[in-house]
Structures are given as C-alpha cells and as structure tokens.
C-alpha positions as CSV (number, residue, x, y, z in Angstrom):
1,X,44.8,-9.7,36.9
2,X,44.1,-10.5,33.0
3,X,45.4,-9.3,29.9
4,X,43.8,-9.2,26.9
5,X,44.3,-11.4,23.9
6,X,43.3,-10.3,20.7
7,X,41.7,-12.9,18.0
8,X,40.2,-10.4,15.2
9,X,39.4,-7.2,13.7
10,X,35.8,-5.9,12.2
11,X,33.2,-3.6,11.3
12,X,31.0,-2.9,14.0
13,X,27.5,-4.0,13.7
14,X,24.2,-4.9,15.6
15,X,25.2,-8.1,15.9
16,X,28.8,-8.1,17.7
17,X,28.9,-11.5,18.0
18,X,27.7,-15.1,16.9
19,X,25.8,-16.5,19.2
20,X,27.6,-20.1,19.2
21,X,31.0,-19.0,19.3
22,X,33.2,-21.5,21.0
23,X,35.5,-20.4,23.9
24,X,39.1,-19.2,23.9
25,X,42.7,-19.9,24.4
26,X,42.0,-19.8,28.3
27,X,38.2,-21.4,28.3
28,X,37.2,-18.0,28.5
29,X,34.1,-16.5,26.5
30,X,35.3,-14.3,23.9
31,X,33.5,-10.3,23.9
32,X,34.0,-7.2,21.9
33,X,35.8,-4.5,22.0
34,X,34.7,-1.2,20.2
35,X,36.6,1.8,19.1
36,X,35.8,3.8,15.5
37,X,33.0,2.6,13.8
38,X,35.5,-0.8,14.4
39,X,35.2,-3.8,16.7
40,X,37.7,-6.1,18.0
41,X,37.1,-9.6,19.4
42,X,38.9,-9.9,22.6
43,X,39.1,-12.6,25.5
44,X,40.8,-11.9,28.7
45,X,43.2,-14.4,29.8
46,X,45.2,-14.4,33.2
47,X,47.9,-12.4,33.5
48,X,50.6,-14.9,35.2
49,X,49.5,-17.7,31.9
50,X,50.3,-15.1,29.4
51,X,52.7,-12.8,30.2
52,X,56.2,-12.2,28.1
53,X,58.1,-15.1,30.3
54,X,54.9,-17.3,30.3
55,X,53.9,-17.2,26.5
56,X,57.8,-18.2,26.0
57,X,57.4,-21.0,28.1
58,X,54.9,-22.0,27.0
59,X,55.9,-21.9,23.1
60,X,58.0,-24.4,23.7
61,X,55.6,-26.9,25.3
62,X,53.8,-28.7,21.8
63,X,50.6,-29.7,24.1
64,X,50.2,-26.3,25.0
65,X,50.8,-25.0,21.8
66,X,48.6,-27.4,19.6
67,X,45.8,-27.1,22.4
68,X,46.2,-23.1,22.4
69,X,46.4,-22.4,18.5
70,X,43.2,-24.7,17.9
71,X,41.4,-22.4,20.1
72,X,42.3,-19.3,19.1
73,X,41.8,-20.4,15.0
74,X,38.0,-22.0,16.1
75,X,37.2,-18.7,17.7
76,X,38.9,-16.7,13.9
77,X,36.8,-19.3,12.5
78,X,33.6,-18.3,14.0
79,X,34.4,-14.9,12.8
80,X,36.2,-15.2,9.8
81,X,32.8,-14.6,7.3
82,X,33.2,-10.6,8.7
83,X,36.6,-10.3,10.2
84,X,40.6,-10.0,9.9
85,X,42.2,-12.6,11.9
86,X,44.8,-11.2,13.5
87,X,48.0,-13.5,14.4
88,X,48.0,-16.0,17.4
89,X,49.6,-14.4,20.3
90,X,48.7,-11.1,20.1
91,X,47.8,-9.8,23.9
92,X,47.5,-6.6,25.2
93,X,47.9,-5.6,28.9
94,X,43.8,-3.9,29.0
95,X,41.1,-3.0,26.5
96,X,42.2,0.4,26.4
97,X,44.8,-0.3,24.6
98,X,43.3,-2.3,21.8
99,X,40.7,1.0,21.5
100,X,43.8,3.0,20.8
101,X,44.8,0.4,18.1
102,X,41.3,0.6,17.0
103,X,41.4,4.3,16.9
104,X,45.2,4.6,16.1
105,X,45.0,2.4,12.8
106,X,41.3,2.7,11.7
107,X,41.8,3.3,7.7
108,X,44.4,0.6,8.0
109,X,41.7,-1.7,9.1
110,X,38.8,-0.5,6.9
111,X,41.4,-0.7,4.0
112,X,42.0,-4.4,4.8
113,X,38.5,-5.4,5.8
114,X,37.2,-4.4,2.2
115,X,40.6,-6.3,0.6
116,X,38.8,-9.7,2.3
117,X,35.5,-8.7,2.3
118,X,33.9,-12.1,0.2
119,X,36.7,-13.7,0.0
120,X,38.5,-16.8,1.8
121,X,42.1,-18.5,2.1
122,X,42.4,-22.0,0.3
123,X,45.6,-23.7,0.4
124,X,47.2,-26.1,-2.6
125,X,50.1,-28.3,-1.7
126,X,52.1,-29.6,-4.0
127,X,53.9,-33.1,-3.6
128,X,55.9,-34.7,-6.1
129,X,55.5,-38.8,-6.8
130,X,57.9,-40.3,-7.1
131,X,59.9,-43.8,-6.1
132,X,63.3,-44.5,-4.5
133,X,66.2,-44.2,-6.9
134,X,68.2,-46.3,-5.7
135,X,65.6,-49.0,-5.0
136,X,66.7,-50.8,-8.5
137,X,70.2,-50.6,-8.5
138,X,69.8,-51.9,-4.8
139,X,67.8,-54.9,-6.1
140,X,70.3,-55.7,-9.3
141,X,73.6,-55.0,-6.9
142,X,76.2,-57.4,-7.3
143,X,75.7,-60.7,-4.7
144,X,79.0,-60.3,-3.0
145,X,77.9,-57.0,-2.1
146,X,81.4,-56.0,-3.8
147,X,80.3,-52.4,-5.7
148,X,81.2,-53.5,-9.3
149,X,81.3,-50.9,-12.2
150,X,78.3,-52.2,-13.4
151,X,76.4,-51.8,-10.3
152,X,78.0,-48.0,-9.8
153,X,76.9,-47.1,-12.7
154,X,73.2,-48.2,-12.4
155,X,73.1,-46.1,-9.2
156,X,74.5,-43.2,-10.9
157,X,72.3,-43.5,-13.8
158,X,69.0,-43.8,-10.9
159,X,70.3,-40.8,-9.5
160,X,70.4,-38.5,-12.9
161,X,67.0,-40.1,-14.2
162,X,65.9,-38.5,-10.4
163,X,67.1,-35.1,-10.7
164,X,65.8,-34.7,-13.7
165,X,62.2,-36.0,-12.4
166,X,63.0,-33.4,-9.6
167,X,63.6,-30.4,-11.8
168,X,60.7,-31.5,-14.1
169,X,58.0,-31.8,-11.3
170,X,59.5,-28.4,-9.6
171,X,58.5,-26.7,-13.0
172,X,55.3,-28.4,-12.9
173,X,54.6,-26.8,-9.5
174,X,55.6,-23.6,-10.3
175,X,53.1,-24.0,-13.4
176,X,50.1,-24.9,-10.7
177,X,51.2,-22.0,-8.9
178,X,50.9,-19.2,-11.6
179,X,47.6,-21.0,-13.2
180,X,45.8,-20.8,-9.7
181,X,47.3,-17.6,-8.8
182,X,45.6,-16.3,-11.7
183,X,42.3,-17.0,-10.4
184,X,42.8,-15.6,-6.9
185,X,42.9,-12.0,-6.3
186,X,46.2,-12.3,-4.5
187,X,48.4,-15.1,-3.7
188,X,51.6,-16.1,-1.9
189,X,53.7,-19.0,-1.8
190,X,54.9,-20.3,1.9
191,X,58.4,-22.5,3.0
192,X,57.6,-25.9,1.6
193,X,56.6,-28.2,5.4
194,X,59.4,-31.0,5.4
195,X,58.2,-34.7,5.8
196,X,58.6,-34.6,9.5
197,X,56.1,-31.6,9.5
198,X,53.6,-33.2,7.1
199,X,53.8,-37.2,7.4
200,X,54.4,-37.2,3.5
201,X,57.9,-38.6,2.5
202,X,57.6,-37.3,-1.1
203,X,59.0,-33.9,-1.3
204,X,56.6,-30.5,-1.1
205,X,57.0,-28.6,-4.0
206,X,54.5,-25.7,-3.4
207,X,52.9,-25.0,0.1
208,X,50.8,-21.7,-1.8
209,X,48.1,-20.0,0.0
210,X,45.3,-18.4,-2.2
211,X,42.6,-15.1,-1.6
212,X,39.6,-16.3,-3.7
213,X,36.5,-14.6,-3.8
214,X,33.3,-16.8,-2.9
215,X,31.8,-16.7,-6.9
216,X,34.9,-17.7,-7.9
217,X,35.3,-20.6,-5.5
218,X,34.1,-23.7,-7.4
219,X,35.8,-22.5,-10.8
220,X,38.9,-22.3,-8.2
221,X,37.9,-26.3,-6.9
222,X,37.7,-27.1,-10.5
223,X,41.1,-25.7,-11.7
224,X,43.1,-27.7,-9.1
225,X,41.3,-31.1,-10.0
226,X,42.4,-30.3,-13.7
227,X,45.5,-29.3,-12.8
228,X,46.0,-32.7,-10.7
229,X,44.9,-35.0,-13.8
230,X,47.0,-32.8,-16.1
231,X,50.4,-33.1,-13.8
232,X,49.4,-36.7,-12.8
233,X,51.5,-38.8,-11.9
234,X,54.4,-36.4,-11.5
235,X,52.2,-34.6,-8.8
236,X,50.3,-34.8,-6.2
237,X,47.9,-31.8,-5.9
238,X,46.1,-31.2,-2.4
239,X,43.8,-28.6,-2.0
240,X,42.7,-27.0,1.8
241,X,40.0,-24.8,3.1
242,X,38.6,-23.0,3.1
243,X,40.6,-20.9,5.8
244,X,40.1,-17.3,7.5
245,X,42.4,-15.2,5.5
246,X,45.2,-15.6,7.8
247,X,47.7,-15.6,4.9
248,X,46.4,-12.0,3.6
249,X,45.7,-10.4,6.7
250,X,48.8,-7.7,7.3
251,X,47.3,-5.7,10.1
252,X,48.5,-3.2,11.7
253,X,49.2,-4.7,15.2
254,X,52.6,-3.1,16.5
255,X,54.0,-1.0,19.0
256,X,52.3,2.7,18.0
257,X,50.1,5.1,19.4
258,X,50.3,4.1,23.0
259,X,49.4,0.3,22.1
260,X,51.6,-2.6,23.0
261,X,51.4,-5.8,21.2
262,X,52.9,-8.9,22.9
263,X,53.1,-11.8,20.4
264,X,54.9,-12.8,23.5
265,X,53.8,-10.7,26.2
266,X,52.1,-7.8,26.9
267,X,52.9,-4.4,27.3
C-alpha cells in the first residue's frame, strides 16, 4: 500500500514535468497529478514508512530527517521556476484526494501561483562581529586571581561597552532588513538560528527571507554587498539563494473538502 506525498503545486501544461528531475523522499520517481486546469507533483511512498506513527518516528531520527528534507527540496527545486512548494511532509492517503484539493482550492492556488510567478526566495543573515568582553579584563585581572575593585570594574565597564555594541548592531540589522525589504515584493523575518544551529558563535541578528522578482535580482545582490561595506565591521551580512519560495508559499493544504493532509500522517 502507498500513500501519496505531495512536493508542489502548478499550472498545468504540455510539459508536466522536467525531464531530469531527481527522485523523491522514498527513491521513488516523482509524476503528476491533475485536477482544474491545476497540476500537482506527487510521489507515492509506502504506506508503513509514512504513516502518522512512522513520520513521528522518524522526525526524530536527524539521518532520516536530513536525508528525507534534501530530497523532497531537490525535487521543489526542480520545479520551483513554475510551481508552489508546498511544505515537507505533506502526504495524502491516494490521488483522489489531492484532485479534491486541486478542485477544492483552485482560485487559492491560481491566486498564489501568479503572487510567485518570476519571482524567487533569497535569504540575508545577519551576524553581528564582535570579540569577547571579557577577554581584556581577563588578561589585565589581578595575579593572585583575588577580584580587586580595579579588576571588577574593568569587567563591568567590557560588559556596558558590549551592550551597547549589541543594541547598536541590532539597529543596524533592523536597518538591512527595511532597506532590502524595500526591494522585494514581500518579505518576512524568521527566529534568529542559535550558534548550535548555524556553527557561527557571533550572534544572528536577522535570519529575513525575501520574494524578489528575477529583473530585480542583481540590483537585490547589489544592495546587500553595499549594505555589508556600509555596516562593516559591526556586521556580517550573508546573502542565500536563490530558494523556491518556500517562505511565501501559504497554500491551502488542510483538512477541507474531503482532503486530508498529514504533515504527519495521512488521512
């Protein structure tokens, strides 16, 4: 028995599919799925793998996970010039059911299509520079290791002089955010990634995700760079992509019209 997972939404066209796109969360070879002038691209997976339980289980295994989310974004990926990506772990229990989504939400999805249509996702993270604190007051303490005034004081002092860098570069940020925001046509800002996430130990100001359209996309290169020599050496400015639109993809993918979505099972 299979299920069917769910990796994006389009148009429907003569040409369903790419010809080279790579296969899916289970090895298989993703197909389409048609409903409404609309076309899904679908891959069936087995049943017992990705049911409710399974997809749980599974979740919490990071192999699985890392191996599993790579393949569903390559297959997006392959798509992502025509379609909405839709979210990983989106599985229905047969095609019939996505058709009814198809059919259920089709101005929903025509609506977003044309809100991504020549456009893409580029992400800008935002790190502050900075060096320890404490580092000098560490260097100067007292060589008893007794914590004199003197030395208290010094740390105290490293410690204000830090928050305000701190404060100042989080202003910064926000400045990079509304400057590059005003060259996308929409844009949201994410949970800064701790270190553990990202490998960086200077803190993330600004994890922003931007919708720029394709004639706008080396003006949008450009800003950043100018934006990084303008905030240098306060902060680091990284810029990613570009990405499907994951970010700016809100489809309508929920329990309606006969449809069951499983984001952890199907239904």
């Amino acid at each position: 028995m299979t299920y069917t997972w769910l990796y994006a939404v389009a148009r429907a066209g003569p040409d369903p599919l790419p010809p080279d796109v790579p296969g899916g969360v289970a090895d298989e070879g993703p197909r389409t799925v048609t409903a409404d002038g609309l076309l899904a691209v679908v891959g069936s997976v087995p049943a017992p793998d990705f049911d409710a339980d399974a997809l749980q289980r599974h979740l919490g295994e990071p192999q699985w996970l890392e191996r599993t989310a790579r393949a569903h974004h390559r297959v997006v990926a392959a798509v992502a010039d025509r379609a909405l990506p839709v979210r990983f772990g989106t599985v229905y229990r047969d095609d019939d059911r996505v058709r009814a989504l198809l059919t259920a939400h089709a101005d929903g999805f025509r609506t977003a299509l044309a809100g991504i249509a020549d456009r893409t996702e580029w992400g800008v993270k935002v790190y502050q520079e900075r060096t320890d604190p404490d580092a000098a007051a560490e260097r100067d303490g007292p060589p008893d290791d007794r914590p004199g005034t003197a030395y208290l004081l010094r740390r105290r002092s490293a410690r204000d002089r830090a928050d305000r860098a701190l404060a100042d570069a989080a202003e910064r940020a926000r400045q990079v955010h509304r400057a590059l925001a005003g060259l996308a046509d929409r844009s949201t800002e994410h949970p800064p990634q701790p270190p553990e996430a990202t490998g960086v130990r200077e803190p993330m100001l600004l994890n922003g995700s931007y919708l720029v359209h394709r004639s706008r996309t080396a003006e949008f290169a450009r800003a950043v760079t100018g934006l990084q020599h303008l905030h240098g050496p306060a902060l680091r400015v990284e810029l990613t992509g570009p990405w499907p639109p994951y970010s700016f993809a809100d489809l309508p993918t929920g329990e309606t019209g006969g449809t069951g979505e499983a984001g952890g099972g199907a239904e």
